[in-house]
TORDRENDO-482983 format. One record per residue: residue number from 1; x, y, z of N, C-alpha, C, O in turn. Coordinates in steps of 0.2 Angstrom, whole numbers, plus 5000, padded with zeros to 4 digits. Atoms other than C-alpha are relative to their C-alpha. Layout:
<recs>
<rec num="NUM" n_c1="X" n_c2="Y" n_c3="Z" ca_c1="X" ca_c2="Y" ca_c3="Z" c_c1="X" c_c2="Y" c_c3="Z" o_c1="X" o_c2="Y" o_c3="Z"/>
...
</recs>
This chain:
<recs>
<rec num="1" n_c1="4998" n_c2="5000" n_c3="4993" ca_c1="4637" ca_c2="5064" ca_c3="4954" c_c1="4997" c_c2="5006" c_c3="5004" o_c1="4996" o_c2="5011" o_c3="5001"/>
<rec num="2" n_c1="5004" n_c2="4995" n_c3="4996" ca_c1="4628" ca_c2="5073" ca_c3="4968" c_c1="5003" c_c2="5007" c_c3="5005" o_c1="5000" o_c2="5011" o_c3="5008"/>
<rec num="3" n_c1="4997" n_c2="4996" n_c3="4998" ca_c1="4644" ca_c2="5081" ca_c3="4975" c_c1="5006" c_c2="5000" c_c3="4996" o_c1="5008" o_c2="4996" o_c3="4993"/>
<rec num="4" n_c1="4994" n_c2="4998" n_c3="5003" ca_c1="4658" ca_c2="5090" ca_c3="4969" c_c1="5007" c_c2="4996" c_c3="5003" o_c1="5010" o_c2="4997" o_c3="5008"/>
<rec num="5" n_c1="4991" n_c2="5004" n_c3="4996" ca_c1="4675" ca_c2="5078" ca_c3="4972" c_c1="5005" c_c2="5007" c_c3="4998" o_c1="5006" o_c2="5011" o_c3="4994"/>
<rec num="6" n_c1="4993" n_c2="4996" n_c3="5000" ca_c1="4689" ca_c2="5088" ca_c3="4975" c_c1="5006" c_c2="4997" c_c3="5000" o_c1="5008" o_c2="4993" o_c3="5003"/>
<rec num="7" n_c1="4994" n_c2="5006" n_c3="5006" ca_c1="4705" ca_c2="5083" ca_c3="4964" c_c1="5005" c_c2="5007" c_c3="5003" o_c1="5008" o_c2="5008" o_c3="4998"/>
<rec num="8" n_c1="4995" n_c2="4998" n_c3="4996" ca_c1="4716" ca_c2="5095" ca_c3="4975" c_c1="5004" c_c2="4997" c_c3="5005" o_c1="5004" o_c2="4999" o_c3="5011"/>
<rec num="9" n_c1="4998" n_c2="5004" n_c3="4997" ca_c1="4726" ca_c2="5082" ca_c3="4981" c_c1="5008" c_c2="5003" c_c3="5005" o_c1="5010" o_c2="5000" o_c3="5010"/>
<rec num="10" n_c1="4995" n_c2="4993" n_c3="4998" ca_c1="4741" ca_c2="5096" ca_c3="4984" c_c1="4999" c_c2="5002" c_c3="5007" o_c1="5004" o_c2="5002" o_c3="5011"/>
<rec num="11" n_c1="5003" n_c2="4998" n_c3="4994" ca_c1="4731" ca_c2="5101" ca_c3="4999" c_c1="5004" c_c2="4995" c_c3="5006" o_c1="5007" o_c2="4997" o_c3="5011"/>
<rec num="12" n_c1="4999" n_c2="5007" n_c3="4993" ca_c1="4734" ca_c2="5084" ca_c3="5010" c_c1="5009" c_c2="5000" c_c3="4998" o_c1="5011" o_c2="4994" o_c3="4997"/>
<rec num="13" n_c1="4994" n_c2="5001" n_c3="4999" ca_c1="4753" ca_c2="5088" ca_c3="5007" c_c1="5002" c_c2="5005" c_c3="5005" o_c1="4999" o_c2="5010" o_c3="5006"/>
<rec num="14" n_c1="4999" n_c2="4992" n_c3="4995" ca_c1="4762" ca_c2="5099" ca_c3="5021" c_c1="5007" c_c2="5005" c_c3="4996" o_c1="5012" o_c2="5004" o_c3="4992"/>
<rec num="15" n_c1="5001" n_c2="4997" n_c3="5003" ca_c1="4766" ca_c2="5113" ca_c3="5018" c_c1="5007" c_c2="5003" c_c3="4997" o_c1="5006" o_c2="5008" o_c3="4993"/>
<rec num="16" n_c1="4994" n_c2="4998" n_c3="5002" ca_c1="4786" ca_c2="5115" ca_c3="5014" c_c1="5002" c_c2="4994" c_c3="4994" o_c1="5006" o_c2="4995" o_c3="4989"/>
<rec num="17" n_c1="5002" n_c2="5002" n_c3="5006" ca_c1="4781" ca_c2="5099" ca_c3="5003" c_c1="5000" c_c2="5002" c_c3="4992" o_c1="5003" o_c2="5002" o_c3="4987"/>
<rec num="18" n_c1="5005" n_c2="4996" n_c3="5005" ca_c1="4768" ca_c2="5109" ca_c3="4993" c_c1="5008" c_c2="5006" c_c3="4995" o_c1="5009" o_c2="5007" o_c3="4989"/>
<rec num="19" n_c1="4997" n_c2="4997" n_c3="5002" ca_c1="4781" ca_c2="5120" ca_c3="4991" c_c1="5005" c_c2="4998" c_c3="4995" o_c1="5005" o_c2="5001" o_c3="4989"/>
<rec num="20" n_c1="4995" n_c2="5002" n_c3="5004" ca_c1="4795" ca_c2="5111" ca_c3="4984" c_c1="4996" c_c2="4998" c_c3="4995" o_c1="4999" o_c2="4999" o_c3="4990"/>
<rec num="21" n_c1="5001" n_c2="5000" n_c3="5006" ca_c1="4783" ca_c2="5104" ca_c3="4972" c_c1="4997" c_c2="5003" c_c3="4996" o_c1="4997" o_c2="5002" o_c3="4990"/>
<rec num="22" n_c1="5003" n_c2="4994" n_c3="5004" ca_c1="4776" ca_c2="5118" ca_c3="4966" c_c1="5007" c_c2="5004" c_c3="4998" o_c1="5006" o_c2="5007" o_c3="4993"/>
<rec num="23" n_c1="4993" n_c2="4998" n_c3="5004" ca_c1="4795" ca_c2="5124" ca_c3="4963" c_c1="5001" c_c2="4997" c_c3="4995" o_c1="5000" o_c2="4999" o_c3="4990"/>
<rec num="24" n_c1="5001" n_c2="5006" n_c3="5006" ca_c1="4796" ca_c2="5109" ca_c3="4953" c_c1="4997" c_c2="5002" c_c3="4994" o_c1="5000" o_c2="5003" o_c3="4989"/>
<rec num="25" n_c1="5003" n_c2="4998" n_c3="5005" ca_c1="4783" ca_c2="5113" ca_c3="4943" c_c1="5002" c_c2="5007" c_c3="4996" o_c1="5001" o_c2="5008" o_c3="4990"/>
<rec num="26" n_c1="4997" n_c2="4994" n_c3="5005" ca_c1="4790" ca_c2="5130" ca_c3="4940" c_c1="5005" c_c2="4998" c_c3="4996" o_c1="5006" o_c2="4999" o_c3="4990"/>
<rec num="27" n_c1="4994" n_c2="5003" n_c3="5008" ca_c1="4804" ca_c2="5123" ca_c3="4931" c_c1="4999" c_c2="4996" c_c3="4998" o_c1="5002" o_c2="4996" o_c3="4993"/>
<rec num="28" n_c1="5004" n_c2="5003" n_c3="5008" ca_c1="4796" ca_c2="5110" ca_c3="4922" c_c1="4998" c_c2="5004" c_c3="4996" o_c1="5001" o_c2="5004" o_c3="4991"/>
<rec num="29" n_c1="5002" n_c2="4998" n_c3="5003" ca_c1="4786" ca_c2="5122" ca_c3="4915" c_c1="5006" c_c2="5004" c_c3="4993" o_c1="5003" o_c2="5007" o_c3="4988"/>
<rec num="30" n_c1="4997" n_c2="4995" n_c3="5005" ca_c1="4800" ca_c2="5130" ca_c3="4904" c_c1="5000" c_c2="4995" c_c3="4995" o_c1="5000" o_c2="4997" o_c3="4989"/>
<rec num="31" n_c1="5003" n_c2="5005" n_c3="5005" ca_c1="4796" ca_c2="5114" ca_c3="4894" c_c1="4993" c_c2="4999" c_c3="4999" o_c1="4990" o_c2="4994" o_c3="4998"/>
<rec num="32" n_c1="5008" n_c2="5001" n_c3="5002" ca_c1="4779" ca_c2="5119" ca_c3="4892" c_c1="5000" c_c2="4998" c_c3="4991" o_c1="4995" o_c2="4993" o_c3="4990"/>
<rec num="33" n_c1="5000" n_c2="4999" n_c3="5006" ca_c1="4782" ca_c2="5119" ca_c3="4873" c_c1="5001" c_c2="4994" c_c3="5000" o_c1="4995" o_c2="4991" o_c3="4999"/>
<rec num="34" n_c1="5000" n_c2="5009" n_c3="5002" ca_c1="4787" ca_c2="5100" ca_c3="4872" c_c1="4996" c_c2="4998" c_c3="5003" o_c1="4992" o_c2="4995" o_c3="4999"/>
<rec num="35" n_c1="5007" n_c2="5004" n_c3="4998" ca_c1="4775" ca_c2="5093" ca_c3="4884" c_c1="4994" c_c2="5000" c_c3="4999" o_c1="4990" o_c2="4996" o_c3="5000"/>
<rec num="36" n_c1="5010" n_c2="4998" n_c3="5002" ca_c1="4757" ca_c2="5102" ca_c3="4878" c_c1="5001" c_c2="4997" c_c3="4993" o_c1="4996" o_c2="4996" o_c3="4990"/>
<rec num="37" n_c1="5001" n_c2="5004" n_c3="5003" ca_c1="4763" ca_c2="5093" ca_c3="4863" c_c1="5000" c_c2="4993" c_c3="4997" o_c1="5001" o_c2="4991" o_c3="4991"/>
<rec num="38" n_c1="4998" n_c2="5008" n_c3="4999" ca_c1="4764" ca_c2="5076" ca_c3="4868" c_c1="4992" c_c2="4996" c_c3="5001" o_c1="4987" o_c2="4997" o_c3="5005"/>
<rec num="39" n_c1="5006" n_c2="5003" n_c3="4999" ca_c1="4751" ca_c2="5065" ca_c3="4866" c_c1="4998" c_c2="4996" c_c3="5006" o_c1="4993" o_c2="4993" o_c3="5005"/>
<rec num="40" n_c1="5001" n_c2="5001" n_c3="4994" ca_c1="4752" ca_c2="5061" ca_c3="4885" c_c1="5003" c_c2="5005" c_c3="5004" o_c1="5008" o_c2="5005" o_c3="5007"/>
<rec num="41" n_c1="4996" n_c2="4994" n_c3="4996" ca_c1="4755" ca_c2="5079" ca_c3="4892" c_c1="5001" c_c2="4999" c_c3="5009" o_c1="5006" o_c2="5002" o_c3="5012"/>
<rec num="42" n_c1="5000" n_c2="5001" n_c3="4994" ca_c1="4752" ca_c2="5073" ca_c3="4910" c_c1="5009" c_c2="4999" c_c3="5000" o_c1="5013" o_c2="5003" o_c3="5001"/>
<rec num="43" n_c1="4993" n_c2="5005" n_c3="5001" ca_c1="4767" ca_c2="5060" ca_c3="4907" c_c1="5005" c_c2="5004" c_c3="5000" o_c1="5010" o_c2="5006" o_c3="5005"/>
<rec num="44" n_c1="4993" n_c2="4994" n_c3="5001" ca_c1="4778" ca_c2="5072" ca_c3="4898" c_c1="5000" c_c2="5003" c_c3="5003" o_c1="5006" o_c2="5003" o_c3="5005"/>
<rec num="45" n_c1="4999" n_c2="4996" n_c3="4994" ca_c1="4775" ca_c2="5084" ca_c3="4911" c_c1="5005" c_c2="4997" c_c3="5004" o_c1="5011" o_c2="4999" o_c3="5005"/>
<rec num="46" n_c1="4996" n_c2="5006" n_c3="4993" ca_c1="4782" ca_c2="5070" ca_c3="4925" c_c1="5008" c_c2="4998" c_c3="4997" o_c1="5012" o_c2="4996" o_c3="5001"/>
<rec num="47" n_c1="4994" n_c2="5002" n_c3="5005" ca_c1="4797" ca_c2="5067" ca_c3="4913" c_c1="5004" c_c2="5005" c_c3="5001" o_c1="5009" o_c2="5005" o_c3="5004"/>
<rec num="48" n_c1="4996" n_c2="4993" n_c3="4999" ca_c1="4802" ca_c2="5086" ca_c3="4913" c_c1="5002" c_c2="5001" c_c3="5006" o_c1="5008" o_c2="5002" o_c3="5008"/>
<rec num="49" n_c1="5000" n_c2="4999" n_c3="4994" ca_c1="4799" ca_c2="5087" ca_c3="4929" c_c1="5006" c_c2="4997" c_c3="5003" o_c1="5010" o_c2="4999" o_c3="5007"/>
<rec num="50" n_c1="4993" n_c2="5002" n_c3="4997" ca_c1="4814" ca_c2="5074" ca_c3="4932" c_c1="5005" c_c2="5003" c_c3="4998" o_c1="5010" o_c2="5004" o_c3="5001"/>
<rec num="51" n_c1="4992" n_c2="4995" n_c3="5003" ca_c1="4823" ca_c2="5082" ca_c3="4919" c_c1="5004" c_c2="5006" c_c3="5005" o_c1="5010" o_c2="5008" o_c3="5006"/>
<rec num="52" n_c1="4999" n_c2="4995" n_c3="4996" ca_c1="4824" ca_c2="5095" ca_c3="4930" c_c1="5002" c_c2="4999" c_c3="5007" o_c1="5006" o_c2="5003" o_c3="5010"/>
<rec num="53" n_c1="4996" n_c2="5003" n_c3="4997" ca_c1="4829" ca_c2="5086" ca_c3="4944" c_c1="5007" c_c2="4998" c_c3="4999" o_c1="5012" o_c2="5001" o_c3="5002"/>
<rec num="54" n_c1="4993" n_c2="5001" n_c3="5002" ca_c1="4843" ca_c2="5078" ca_c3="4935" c_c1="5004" c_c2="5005" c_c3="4999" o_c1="5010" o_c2="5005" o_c3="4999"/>
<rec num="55" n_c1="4995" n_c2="4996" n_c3="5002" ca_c1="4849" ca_c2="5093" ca_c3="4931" c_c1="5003" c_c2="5003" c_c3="5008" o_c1="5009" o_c2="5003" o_c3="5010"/>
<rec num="56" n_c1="4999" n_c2="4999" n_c3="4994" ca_c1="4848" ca_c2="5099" ca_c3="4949" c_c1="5006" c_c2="4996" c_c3="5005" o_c1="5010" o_c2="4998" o_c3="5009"/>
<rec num="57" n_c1="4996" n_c2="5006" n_c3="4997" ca_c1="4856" ca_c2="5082" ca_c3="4953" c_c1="5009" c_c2="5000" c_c3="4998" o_c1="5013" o_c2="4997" o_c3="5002"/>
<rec num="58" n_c1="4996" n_c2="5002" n_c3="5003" ca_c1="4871" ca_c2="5085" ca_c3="4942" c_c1="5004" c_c2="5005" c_c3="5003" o_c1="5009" o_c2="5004" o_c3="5006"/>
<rec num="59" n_c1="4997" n_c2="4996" n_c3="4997" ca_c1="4875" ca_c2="5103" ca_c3="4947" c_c1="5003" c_c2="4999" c_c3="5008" o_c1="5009" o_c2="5000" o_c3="5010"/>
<rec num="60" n_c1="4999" n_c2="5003" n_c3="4992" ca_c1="4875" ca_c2="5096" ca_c3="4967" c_c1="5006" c_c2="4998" c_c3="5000" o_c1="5011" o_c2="5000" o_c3="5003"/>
<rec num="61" n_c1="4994" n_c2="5005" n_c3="5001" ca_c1="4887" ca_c2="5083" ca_c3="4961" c_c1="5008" c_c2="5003" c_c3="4999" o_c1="5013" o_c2="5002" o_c3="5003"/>
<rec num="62" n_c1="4994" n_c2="4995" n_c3="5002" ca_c1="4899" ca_c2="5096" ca_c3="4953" c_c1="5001" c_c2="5004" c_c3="5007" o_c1="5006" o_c2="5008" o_c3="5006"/>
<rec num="63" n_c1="5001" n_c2="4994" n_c3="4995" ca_c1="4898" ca_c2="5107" ca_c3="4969" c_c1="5004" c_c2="4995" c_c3="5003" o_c1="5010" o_c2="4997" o_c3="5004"/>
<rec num="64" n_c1="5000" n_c2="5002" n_c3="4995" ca_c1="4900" ca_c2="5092" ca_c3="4980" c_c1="5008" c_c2="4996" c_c3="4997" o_c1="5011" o_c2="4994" o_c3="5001"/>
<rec num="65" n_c1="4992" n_c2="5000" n_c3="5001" ca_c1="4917" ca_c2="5086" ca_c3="4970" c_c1="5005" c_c2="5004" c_c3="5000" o_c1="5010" o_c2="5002" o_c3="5002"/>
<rec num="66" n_c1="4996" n_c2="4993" n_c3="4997" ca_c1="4925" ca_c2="5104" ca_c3="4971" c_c1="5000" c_c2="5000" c_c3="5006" o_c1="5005" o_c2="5002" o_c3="5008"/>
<rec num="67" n_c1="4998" n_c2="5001" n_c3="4991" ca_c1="4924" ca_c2="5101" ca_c3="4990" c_c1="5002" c_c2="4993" c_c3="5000" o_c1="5004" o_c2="4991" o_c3="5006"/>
<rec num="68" n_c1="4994" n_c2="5005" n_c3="4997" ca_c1="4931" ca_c2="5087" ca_c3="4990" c_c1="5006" c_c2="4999" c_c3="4998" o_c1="5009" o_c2="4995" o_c3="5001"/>
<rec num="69" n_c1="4994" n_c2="5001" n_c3="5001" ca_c1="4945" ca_c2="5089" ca_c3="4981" c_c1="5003" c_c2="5007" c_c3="5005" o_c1="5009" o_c2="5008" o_c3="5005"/>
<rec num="70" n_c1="5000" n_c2="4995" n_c3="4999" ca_c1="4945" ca_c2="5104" ca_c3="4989" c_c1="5004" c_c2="4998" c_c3="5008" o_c1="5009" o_c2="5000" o_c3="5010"/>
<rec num="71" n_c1="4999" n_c2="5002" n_c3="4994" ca_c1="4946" ca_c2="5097" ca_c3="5006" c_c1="5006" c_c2="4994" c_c3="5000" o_c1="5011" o_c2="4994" o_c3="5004"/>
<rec num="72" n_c1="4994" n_c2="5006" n_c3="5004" ca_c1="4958" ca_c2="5081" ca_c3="4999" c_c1="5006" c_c2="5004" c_c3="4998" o_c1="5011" o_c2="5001" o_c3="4997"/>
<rec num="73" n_c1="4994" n_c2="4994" n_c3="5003" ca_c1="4971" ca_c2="5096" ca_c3="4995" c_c1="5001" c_c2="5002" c_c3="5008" o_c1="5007" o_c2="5003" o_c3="5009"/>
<rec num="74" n_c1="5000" n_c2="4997" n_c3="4995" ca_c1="4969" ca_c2="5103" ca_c3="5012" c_c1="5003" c_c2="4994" c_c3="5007" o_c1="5007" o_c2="4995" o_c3="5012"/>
<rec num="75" n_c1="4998" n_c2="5006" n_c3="4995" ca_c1="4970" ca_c2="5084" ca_c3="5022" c_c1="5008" c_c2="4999" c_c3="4995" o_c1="5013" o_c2="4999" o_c3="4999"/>
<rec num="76" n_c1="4993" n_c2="5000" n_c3="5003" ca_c1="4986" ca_c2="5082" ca_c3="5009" c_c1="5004" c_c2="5004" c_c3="5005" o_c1="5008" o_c2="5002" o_c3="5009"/>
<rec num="77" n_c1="4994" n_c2="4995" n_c3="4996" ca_c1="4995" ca_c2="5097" ca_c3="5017" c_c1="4999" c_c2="4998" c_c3="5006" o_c1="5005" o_c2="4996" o_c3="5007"/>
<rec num="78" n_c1="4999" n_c2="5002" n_c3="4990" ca_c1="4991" ca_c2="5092" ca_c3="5036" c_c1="5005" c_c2="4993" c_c3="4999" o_c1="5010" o_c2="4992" o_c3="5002"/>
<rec num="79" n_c1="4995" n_c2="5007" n_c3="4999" ca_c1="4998" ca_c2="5074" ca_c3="5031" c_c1="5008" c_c2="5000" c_c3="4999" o_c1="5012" o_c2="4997" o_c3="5002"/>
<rec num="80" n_c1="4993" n_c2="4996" n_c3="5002" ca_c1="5013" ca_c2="5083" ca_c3="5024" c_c1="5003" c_c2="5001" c_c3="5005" o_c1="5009" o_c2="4999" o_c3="5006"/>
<rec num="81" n_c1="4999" n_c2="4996" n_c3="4995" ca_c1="5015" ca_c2="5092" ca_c3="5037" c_c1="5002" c_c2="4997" c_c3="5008" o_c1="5006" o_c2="4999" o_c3="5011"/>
<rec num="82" n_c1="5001" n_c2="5006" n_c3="4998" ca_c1="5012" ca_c2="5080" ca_c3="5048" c_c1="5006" c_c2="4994" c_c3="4998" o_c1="5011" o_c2="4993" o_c3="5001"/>
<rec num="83" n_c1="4991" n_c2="5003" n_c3="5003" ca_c1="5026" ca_c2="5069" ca_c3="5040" c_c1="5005" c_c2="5003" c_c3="5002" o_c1="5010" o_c2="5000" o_c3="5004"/>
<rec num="84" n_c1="4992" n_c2="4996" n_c3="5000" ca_c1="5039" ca_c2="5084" ca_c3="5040" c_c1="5001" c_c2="5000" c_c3="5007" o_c1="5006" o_c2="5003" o_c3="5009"/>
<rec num="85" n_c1="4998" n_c2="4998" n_c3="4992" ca_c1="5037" ca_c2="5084" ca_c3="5059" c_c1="5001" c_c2="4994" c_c3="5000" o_c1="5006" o_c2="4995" o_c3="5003"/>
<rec num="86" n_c1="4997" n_c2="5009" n_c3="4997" ca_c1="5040" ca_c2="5064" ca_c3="5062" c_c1="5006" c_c2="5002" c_c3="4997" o_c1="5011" o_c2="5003" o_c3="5001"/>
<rec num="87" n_c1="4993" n_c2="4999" n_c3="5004" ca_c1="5055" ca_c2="5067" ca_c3="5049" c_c1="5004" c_c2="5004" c_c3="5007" o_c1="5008" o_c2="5002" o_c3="5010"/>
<rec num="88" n_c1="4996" n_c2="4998" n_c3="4996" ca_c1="5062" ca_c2="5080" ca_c3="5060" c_c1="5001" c_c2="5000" c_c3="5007" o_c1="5006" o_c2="5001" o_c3="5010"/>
<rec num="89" n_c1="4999" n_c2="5004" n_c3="4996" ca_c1="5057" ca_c2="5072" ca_c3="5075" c_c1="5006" c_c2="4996" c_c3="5003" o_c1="5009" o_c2="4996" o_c3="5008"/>
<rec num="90" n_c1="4997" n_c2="5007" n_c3="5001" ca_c1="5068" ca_c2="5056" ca_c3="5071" c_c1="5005" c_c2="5002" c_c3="4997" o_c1="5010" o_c2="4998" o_c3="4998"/>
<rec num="91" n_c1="4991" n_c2="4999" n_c3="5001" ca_c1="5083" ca_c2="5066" ca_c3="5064" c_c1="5003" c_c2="5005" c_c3="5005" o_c1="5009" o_c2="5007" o_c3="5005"/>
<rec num="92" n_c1="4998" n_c2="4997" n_c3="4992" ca_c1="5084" ca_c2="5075" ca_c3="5081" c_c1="5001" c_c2="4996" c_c3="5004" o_c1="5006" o_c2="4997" o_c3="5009"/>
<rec num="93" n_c1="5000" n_c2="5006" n_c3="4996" ca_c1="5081" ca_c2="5059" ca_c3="5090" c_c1="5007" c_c2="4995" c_c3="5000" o_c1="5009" o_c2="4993" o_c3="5006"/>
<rec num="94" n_c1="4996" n_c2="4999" n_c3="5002" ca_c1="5096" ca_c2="5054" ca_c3="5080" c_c1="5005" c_c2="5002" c_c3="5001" o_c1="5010" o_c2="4998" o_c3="5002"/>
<rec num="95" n_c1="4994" n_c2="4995" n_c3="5001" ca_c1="5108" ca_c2="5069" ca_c3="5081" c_c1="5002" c_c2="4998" c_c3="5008" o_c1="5007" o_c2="5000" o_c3="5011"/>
</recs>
C-alpha cells in the first residue's frame, strides 16, 4: 500500500460519544485477564464490554425501583388523605 490507512475510527465519533466509549473500555478492561485469553480477544473484549453494561443496566434498575416504591408510598398517603377528607366531608354533610 502506498498510503498509511488510518484505522482510527474513534475519531469520526463526537466527542461525548468518544467519550462514553472509552469509559466503556475502561471497565471492560478489569477483564483484561479473561479476554487476552480467548481465542477471539476482539469478541471477548465486545462481551465484557456488555457485561459491563448489564451490570450498569441492573444497578439503574434497583435505583429506579426504590423510587417507585418510594413515590407509590407517598401517592398511597395523598390518596389516603384524600379519602379521609371525602369521609369527613360526607359525615358533615350528613350531621
Amino acid at each position: 500500500m502506498l498510503f498509511k490507512q488510518d484505522d482510527n475510527w474513534k475519531k469520526y465519533l463526537g466527542m461525548e460519544d468518544e467519550e462514553h466509549l472509552n469509559d466503556l473500555l475502561r471497565k471492560s478492561s478489569r477483564h483484561r485477564g479473561a479476554y487476552k485469553n480467548s481465542d477471539d480477544v476482539k469478541m471477548a473484549q465486545m462481551w465484557c464490554a456488555m457485561l459491563e453494561m448489564r451490570k450498569e443496566n441492573i444497578i439503574l434498575q434497583k435505583r429506579l425501583r426504590r423510587m417507585e416504591e418510594f413515590f407509590d408510598s407517598i401517592l398511597e398517603k395523598h390518596r389516603k388523605h384524600e379519602r379521609e377528607k371525602l369521609e369527613l366531608v360526607e359525615s358533615l354533610e350528613k350531621f
